[in-house]
N, C-alpha and C positions, 0 to 999 in steps of 0.2 A: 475424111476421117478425123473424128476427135483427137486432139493430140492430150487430154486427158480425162478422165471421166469426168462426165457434165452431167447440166440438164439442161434444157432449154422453156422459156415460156413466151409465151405470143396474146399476143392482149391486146383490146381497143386502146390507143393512143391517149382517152379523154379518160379515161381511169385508171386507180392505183395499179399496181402487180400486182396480179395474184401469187396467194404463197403455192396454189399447185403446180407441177411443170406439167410441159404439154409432150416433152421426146425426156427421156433417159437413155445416154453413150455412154460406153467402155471407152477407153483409151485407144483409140484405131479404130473402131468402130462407124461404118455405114450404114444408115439404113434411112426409110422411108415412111412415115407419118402421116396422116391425114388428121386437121383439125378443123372444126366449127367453131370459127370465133365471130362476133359482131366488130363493128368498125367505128371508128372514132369519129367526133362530129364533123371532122373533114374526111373523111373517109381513109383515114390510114388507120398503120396498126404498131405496136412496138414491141422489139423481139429481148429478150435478155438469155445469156448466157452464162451460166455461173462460173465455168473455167476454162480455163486451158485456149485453142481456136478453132473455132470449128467452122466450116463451109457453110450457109442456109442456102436452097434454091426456093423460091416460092413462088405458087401456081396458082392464081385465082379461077377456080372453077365455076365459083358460083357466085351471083351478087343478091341476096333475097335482102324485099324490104319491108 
């Protein structure tokens, strides 16, 4: 759970943030997301949280190239 309302955004590593988020939490708030993002030229990705702390688990489902 968020310990205060957020957002969250996930993005290729090799470029800026973007200003959209990719989860919006309430404050105690759980829940579950699916996102399609591309991957950065080493194949990672970079997560940002705007407040408070919140858990991430992430699940590679898929690798398309």
């Amino acid at each position: 759970g968020a310990t205060a309302p957020t957002h969250v955004t996930v993005w290729p590593s090799s470029e800026p943030r973007p200003l959209a988020s990719n989860l919006n939490l309430a404050a105690g708030q759980t829940t579950a997301n699916l996102v399609l993002v591309g991957l950065g030229g080493a194949g990672d990705l970079s997560l940002y949280n705007h407040a408070g702390q919140v858990h991430l688990v992430l699940d590679v489902v898929a690798y398309l190239r």
